[in-house]
C-alpha positions in Angstrom: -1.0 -29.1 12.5 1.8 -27.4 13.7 3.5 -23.9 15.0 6.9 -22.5 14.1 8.4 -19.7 15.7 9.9 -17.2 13.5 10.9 -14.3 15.6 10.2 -12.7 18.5 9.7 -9.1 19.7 8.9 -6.1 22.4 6.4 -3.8 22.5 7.6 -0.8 24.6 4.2 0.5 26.3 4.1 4.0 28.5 4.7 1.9 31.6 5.2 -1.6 30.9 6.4 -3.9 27.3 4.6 -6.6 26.5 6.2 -9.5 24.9 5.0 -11.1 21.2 6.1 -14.2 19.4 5.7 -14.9 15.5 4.0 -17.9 14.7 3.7 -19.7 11.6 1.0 -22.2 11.0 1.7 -24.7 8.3 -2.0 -26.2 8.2 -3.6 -22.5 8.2 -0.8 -21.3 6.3 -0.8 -18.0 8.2 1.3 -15.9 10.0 0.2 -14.6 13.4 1.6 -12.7 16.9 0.8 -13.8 20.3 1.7 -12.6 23.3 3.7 -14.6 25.7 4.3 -12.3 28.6 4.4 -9.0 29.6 5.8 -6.8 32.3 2.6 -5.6 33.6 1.6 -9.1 34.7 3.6 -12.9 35.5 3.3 -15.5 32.5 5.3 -16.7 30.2 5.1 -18.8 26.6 3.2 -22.2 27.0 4.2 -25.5 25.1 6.7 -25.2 22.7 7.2 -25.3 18.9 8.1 -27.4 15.9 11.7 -27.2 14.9 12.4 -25.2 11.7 13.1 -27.4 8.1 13.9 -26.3 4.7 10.3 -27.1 3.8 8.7 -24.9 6.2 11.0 -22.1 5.0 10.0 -22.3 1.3 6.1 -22.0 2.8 6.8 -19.4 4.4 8.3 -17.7 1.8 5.5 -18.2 -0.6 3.0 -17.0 2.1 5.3 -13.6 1.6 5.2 -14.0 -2.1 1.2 -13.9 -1.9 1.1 -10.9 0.7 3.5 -8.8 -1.4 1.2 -9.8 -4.7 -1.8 -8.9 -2.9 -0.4 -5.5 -1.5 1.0 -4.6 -4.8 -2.2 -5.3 -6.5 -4.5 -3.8 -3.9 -2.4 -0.3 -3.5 -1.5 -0.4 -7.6 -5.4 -1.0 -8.3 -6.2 1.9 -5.5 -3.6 4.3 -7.1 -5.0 3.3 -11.1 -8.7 3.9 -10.6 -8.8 6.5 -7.4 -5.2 8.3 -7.8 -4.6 10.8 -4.5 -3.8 14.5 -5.6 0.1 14.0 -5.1 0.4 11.4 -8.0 -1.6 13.7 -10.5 1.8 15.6 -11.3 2.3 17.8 -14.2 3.0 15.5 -17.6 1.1 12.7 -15.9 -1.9 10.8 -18.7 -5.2 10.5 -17.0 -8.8 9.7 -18.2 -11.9 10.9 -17.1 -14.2 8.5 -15.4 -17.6 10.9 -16.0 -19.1 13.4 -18.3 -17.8 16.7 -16.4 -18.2 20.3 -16.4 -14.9 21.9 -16.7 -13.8 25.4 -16.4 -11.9 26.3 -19.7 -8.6 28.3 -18.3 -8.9 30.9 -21.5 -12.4 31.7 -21.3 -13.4 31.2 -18.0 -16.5 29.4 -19.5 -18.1 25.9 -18.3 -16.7 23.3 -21.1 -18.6 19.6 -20.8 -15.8 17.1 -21.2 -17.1 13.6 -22.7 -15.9 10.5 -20.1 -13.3 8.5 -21.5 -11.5 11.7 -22.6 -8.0 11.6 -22.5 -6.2 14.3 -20.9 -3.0 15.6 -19.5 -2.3 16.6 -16.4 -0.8 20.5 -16.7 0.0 21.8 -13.3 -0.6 20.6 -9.8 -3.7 19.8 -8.0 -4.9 22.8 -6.3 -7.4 22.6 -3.3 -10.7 24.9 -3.0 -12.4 25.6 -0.1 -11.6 26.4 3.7 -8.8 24.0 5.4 -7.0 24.0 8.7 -3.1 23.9 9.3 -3.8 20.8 11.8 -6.2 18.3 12.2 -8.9 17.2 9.3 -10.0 18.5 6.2 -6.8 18.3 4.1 -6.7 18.5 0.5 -7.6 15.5 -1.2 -8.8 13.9 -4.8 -12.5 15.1 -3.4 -11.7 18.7 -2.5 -9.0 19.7 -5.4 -8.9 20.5 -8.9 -6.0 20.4 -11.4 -5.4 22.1 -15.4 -5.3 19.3 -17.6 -4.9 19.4 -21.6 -7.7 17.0 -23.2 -5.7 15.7 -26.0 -8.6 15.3 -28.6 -9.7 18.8 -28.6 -6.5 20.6 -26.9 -8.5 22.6 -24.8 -7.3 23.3 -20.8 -9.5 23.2 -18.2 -9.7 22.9 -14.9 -11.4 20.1 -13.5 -12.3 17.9 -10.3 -9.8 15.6 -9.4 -12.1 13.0 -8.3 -13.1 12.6 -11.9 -9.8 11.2 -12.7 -8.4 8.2 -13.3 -4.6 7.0 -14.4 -4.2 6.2 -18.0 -3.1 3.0 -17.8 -5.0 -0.1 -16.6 -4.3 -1.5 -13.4 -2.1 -4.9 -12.8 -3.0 -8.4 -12.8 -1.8 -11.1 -10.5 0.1 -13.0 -13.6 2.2 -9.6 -14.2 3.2 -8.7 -11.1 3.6 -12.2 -9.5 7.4 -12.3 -10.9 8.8 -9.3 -9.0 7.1 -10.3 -5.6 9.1 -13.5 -6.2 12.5 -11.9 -6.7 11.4 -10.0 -3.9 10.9 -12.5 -1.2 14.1 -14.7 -2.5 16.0 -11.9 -1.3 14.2 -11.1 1.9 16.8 -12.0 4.4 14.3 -14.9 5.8 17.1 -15.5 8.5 16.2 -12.2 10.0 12.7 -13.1 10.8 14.1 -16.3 13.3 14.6 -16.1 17.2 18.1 -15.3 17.0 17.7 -11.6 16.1 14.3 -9.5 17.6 12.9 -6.3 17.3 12.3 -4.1 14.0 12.3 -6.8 11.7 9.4 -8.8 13.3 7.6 -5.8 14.2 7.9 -4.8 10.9 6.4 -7.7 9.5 3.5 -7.9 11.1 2.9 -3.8 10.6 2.7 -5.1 7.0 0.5 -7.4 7.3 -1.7 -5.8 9.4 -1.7 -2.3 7.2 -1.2 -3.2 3.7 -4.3 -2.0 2.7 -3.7 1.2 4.6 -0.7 2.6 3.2 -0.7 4.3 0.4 3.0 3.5 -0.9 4.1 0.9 -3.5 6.3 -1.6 -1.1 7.7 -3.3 -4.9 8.5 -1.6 -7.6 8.5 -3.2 -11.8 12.5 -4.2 -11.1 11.1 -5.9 -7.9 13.0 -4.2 -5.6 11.8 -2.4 -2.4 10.5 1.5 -2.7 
């Protein structure tokens, strides 16, 4: 077992900054922060690490490969089976996930709308209820509704947005393996070693930390970066 050190960075607190190295773990296969030292307190890194090889670059560049993979697949799953209100725009295929009860936009009447139905989307989500300007309670896929146009009947309704789901089924590994591999043979690997700090190697590890909380796509089909 050993440790490499791919970068290093500073964590500006209120009063003091606190002092992180990147460590990658070639057993483990992992990529973790540590602190070393910090302003607030005397200390400073202990022992010292393995010198870097062309081997323990490609590693580490696969362990990227998989977190891209599994961020893609997680957030392009998320997005496929729960979509959030701002990616049921107008023209947009969706499916229903339930038998619902929708309100037909001519009539006014309820209309019951099989599950499985496939629909499209005809204006933007509206929300219903009462909301403040700051704070919680935004508008969201379980407090909104949108028009859509069920495409076997042609009828318009307006409907739940939580009973929607995209058209299209979500990725697998094997298909969107090849763009997270374009992706991390142009990351700019040099960029994560000692010699430059800051916003690269905190940006890393905000990645790894949150890629199950953001909601945005970090690779796109071409396998670039959005």
């Amino acid at each position: 077992m050993a440790f490499y050190l791919l970068a290093e960075y500073t964590h500006h607190g209120y009063h003091d900054s606190y002092f992180y190295d990147i460590i990658f773990d070639d057993e483990a296969v992992t990529i973790t922060d540590k602190m070393i030292g910090a302003t607030a307190f005397a200390g400073g890194r202990i022992g010292s690490y393995e010198p870097l090889s062309d081997v323990i670059v490609k590693q580490v560049r696969e362990y990227f490969t998989g977190l891209l993979c599994d961020h893609y697949m997680e957030v392009e799953t998320r997005i496929c089976l729960t979509p959030p209100i701002d990616a049921l725009a107008p023209g947009v295929a969706v499916r229903t996930t339930r038998v619902i009860r929708g309100t037909d936009r001519a009539t006014r009447g309820k209309i019951q709308i099989p599950a499985d139905s496939v629909a499209h989307i005809v204006s933007h989500p509206r929300a219903f209820g009462t909301f403040y300007r700051n704070g919680a309670n935004r508008p969201n896929r379980d407090n909104a509704r949108v028009l859509i146009e069920v495409q076997a009947t042609g009828q318009r309704a307006y409907v739940a947005c939580n009973a929607l789901r995209m058209d299209y089924e979500a990725p697998t590994p094997s298909g969107i393996r090849p763009a997270a591999v374009e992706v991390a043979k142009r990351w700019p690997l040099d960029l994560l070693f000692p010699k430059v700090r800051g916003l690269t190697a905190n940006h890393i590890l905000t990645f790894v930390r949150n890629r199950s909380e953001t909601g945005h796509t970090l690779i796109s089909s071409s396998g670039s970066f959005t």
